[in-house]
N, C-alpha and C positions, 0 to 999 in steps of 0.2 A: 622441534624447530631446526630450522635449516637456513644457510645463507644461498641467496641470487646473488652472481655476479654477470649475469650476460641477459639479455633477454633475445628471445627467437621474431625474425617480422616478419609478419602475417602481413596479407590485406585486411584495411581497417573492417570491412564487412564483414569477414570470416571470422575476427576476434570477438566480432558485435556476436554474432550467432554464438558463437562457444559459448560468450557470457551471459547471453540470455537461454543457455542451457537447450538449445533450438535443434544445436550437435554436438556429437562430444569429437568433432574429425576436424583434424588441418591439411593440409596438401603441402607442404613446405615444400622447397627444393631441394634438401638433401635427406639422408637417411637421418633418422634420430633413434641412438638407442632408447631402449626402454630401459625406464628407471631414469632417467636425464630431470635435471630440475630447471626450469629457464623462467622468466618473465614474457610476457608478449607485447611486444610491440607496436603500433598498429601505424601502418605506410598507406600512403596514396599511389602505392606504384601501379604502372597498366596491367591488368590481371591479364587478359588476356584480350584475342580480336573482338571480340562478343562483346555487344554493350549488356552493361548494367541490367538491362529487363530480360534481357534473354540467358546470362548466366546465373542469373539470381528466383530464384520460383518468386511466384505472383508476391505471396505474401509476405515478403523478407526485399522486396526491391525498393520498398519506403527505405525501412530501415538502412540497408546499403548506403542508399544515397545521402541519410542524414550521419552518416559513420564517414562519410568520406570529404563532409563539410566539418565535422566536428576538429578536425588536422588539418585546419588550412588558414587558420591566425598565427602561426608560426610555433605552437607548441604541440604536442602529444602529452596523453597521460597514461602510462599505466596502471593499468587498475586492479591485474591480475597475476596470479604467476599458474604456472603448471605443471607434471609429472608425465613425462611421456609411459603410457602402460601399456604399449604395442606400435609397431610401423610395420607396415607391410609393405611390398610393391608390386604395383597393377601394371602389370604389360599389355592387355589386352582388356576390351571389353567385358567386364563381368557384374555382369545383370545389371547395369548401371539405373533400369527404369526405376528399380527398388533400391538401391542408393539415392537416388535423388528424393525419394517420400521421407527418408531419412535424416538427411539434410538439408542446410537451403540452397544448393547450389540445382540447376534443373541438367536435367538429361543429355542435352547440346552442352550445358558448361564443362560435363564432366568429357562427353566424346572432344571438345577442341582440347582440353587439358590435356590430355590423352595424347593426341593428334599433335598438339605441339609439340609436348618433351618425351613424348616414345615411353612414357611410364608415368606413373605415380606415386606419390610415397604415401600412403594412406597411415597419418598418423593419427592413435587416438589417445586422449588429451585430457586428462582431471586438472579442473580446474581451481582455484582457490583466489579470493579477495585478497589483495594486500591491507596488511594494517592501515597503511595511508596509501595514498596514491604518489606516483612517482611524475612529476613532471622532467619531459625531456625535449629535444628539438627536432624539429620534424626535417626529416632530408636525409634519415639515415637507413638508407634500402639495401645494407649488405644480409647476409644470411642470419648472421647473427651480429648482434651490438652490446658494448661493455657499460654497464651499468656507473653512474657516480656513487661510488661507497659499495659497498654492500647491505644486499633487502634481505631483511632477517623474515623466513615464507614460515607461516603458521598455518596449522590444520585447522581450524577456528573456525572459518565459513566457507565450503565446500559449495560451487554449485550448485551439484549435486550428490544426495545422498546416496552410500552406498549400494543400496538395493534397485536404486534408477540408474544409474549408469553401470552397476552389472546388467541390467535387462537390456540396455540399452546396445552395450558391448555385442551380447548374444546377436539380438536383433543384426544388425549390421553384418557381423562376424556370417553370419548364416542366411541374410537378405530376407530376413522375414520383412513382412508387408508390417505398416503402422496399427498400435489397436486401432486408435482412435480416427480415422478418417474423417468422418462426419465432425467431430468437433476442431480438427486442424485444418478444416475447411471454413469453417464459422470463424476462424480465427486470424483467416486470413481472409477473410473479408470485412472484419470490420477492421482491419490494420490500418487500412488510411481513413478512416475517422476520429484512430483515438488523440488525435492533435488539437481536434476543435470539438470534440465532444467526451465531457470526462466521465459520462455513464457509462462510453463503449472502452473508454478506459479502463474502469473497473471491470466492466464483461472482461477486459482482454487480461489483462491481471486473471483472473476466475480462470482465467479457460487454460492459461498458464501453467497455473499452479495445478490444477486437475489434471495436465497432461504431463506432470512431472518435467516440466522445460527446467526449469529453475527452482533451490531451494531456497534462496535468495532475490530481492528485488535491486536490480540496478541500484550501488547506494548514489549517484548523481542525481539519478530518477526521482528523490524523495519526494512524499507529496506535496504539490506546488500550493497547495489552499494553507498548508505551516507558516509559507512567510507573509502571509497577508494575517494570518489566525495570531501569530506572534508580535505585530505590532495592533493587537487591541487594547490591552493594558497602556501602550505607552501615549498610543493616541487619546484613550479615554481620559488621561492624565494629561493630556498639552490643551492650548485653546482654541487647536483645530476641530471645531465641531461639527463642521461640513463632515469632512474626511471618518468622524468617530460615528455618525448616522451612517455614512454609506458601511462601513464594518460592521455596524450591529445590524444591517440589512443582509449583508452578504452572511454573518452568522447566522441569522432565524431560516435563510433560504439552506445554509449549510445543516441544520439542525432539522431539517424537513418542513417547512413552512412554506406558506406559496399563498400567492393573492393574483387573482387575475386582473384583478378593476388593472386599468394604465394613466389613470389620472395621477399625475404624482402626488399629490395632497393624500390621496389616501389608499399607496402601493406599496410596493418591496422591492419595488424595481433599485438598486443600486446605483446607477447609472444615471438616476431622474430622481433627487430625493425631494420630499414634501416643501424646502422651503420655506421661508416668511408665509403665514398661513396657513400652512398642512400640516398633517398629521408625520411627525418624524418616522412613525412605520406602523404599518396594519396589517395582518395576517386573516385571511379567509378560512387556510386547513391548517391542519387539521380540527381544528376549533380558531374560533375567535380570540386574537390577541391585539391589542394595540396597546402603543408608550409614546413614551418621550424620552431624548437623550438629550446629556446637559454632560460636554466634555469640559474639565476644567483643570487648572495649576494648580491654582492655590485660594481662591475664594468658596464659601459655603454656599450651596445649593437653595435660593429662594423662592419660598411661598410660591413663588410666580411657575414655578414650573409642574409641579402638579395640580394646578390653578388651570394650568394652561393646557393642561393635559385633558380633564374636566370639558373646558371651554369647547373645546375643538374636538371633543370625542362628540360630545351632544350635536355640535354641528354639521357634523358630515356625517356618525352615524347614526344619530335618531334614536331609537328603541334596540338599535343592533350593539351599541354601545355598552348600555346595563348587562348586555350577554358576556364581555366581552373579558378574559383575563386581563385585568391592566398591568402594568410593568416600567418603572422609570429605569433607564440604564443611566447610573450618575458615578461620578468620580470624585466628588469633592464629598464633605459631610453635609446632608440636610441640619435647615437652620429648623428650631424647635417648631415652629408655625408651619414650615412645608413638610417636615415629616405628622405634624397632627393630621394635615390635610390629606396627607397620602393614609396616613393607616383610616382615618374617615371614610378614606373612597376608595378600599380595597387593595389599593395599590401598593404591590413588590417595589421594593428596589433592589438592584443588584448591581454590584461594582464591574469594574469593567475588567479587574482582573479575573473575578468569579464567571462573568461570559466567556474569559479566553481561555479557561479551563473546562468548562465545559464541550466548546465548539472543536478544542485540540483533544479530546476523549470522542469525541463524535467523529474526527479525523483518524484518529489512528483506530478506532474500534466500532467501524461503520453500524453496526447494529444493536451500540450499547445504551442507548439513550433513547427510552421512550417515552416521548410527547405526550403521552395521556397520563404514566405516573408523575410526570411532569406537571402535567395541566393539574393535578389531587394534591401537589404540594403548595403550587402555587392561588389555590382557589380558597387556602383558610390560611386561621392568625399561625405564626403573629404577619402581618403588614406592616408597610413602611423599611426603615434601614434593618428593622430586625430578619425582615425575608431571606436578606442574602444570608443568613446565619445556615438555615432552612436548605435553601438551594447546595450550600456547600457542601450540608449533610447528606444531601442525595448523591454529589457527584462524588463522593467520600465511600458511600456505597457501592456506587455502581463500580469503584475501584476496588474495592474489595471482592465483589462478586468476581471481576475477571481474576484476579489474582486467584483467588480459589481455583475456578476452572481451569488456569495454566498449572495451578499444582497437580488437579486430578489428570490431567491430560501427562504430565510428566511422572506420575505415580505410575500411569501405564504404561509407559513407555520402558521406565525402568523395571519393572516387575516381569516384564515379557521377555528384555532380555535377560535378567538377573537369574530366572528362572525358567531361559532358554524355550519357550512358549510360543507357538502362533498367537493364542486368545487365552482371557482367562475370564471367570465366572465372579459375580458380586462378592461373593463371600472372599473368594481368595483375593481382589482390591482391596475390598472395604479391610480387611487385614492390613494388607501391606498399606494402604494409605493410615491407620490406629498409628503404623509405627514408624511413618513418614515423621517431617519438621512439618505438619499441617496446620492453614494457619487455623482453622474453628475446626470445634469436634462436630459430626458427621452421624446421623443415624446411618444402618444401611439403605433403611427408603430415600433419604434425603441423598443420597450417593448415587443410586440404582437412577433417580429422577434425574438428578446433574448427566448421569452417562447417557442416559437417551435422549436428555436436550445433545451433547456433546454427536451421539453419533448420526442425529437427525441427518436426513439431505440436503435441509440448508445449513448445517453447520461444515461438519463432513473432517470434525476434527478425531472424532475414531470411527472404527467400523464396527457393526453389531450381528453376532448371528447370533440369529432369533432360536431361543429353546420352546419346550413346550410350556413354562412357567419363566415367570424372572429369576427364580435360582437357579434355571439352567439354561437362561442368556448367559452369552460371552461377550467379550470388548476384545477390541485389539487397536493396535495404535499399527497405521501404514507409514512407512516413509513413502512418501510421493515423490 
């Protein structure tokens, strides 16, 4: 560890890019040694005559633009500090069409840069999070600015990792053309979608992490369905119970669930909920689910609502009904007569803190929650308030199963370096994981199966070359 006392200012766009790992290069206006430790700043000053679309490539000119609203309420934040590990100076033209593939500045940004100040200081740049973020006042455009206090800079979350920004160094250093073209293309096309579409969000995250940009996600960026997943508990618990149906709606749609009907009586739609007379929520996929929610303080949950659940299931879905997993989301305790009725008629109950632990596991671990072993817990006894017992136990598991897999994944990781390794072979893990802090013991088949879920193409959390048997497959763990 080390102390900041100055930080260096950037254009806010250029700091955007460094930290979303996009480049590891600044252009500052003076020389900076290497080895230099500063903070970065981020200024609204005029970069240069070029507007915004023409110095910034296609797919970084959102981004720009929303870096340079982000400093215009009167404060800046620091979020970064970094290590200068080289500066050079460009006097001329050198190969700048392959600098620009490199970073996000485009090919005109770099000739007026050029053209304006007769050189460049081509600095390159490791990055690191600050433990917090530094708030500061925006209007301070000298070269460099004196921090309040001293930022104690930890090596802790890097960017990126070593192996990416030495490739990345070379790359530049030598003007090699990008691996990946075809996907930094894809990547900058769905850029300006991911603000109102949060699948092309995810895509872009993916295609991120694949291209080694960052080994970190923005942490302002967190995901935005947490602060809506995090007031399920408190709403299920008040006697807003408008507001606790449209959240167990926007949960079942966050969990995978979808209905197409638009009649709000018997939809998912959030935005239009069932209503005096509807059905508080109905699920089409992936199987048939429909409930009722009863948010409450402090009174018991009565008779009347899995009565009423019954009622209006027959009503609207006829014979689709009896298919149908049923489910109360209740906060208060069922009084003795509506939990007989619900275990009578099949029907789960689940607390509303037990949904917000499920739907914030389905948030941070997109693919750990499947709806059909879901659908086999919820389809036998016990029913009624014993259900959630059941559900807890599953989402208990499937915390456990990840937890396992982040151990195998860091078993490999240190074994590779520990023992200086590209790859290594079942037996030599399954070893080194025996003598791990692991949390359950491990046959080798049981191990050998977790590594090739782990290096599948949709996981893509190790690599595997393929032997002529499984004891002479390898794993290896990449830094991206």
């Amino acid at each position: 560890m080390s102390l900041i006392q100055t930080a260096l200012c950037l254009p806010a766009p250029d700091i955007a890019g460094l930290i979303q790992g996009r480049t590891i290069l600044a252009m500052p206006r003076i020389f900076i040694n290497p080895g230099r430790q500063f903070a970065l700043y981020p200024t609204n000053v005029e970069i240069n005559a070029l507007p915004l679309a023409e110095y910034y490539r296609p797919g970084f000119v959102s981004i720009a633009e929303k870096s340079l609203l982000e400093i215009l309420d009167g404060k800046v934040k620091i979020l970064v500090w970094a290590k200068c590990e080289d500066c050079q100076i460009i006097n001329e033209v050198a190969r700048f069409d392959i600098l620009s593939k490199l970073t996000v500045w485009t090919e005109a940004g770099l000739n007026e840069t050029l053209s304006k100040r007769g050189h460049i200081f081509l600095t390159y740049l490791r990055l690191y999070y600050l433990v917090e973020p530094v708030e500061m006042e925006v209007g301070l455009n000298s070269r460099f600015v004196s921090l309040r206090g001293n930022i104690t800079a930890t090596l802790a979350k890097a960017i990126l990792t070593n192996h990416s920004f030495e490739q990345r160094y070379r790359q530049i250093l030598n003007r090699q053309t990008p691996l990946h073209p075809e996907i930094e293309k894809l990547q900058e096309n769905i850029t300006p979608l991911i603000e109102r579409n949060p699948k092309a969000k995810v895509l872009d995250q993916d295609l991120q992490k694949f291209l080694g940009w960052s080994k970190y996600y923005h942490p302002t960026q967190t995901n935005t369905d947490l602060e809506w997943i995090k007031k399920i508990a408190k709403v299920g618990n008040s006697s807003d119970g408008q507001e606790f149906e449209k959240l167990v709606r926007k949960s079942l749609i966050k969990l995978g669930f979808s209905n197409s009907n638009t009649d709000p009586k018997i939809s998912l739609n959030p935005e239009s909920t069932g209503g005096a007379g509807g059905l508080d929520f109905y699920c089409e996929a992936p199987y048939l689910l429909v409930g009722e929610c009863k948010a409450t303080k402090t009174e018991k949950v009565p008779d009347g609502t899995p009565a009423q659940l019954v009622k209006l299931g027959n009503k609207f879905l006829g014979d689709n009904y009896h298919k149908c997993i049923k489910l109360i989301m209740a906060a208060g305790i069922l009084t003795k007569d509506a939990n007989q009725t619900a275990v009578g008629n099949k029907m789960n109950v689940m607390r509303p803190e037990t949904l917000e632990k499920l739907v914030e596991l389905k948030a941070k671990y997109p693919g750990s929650i499947n709806l059909f072993q879901l659908k086999e817990i919820l389809a036998v006894e016990p029913f009624g308030e014993a259900a959630d017992r059941k559900i807890n136990q599953y989402i208990e598991e499937v915390e456990k199963q990840i937890k396992l897999r982040c151990h195998i994944v860091n078993v490999v990781k240190e074994h590779q370096e520990k023992a200086r390794v590209e790859n290594s072979t079942i037996s030599e893990l399954h070893t080194a994981y025996i003598y791990s802090q692991s949390p359950q013991k491990l046959s080798r088949q049981e191990m050998y199966d977790i590594l090739l879920e782990l290096a599948s193409p949709l996981t893509g959390y190790l690599g595997r070359i393929k032997g002529e048997d499984k004891k002479s497959d390898a794993f290896t763990f990449y830094e991206i």
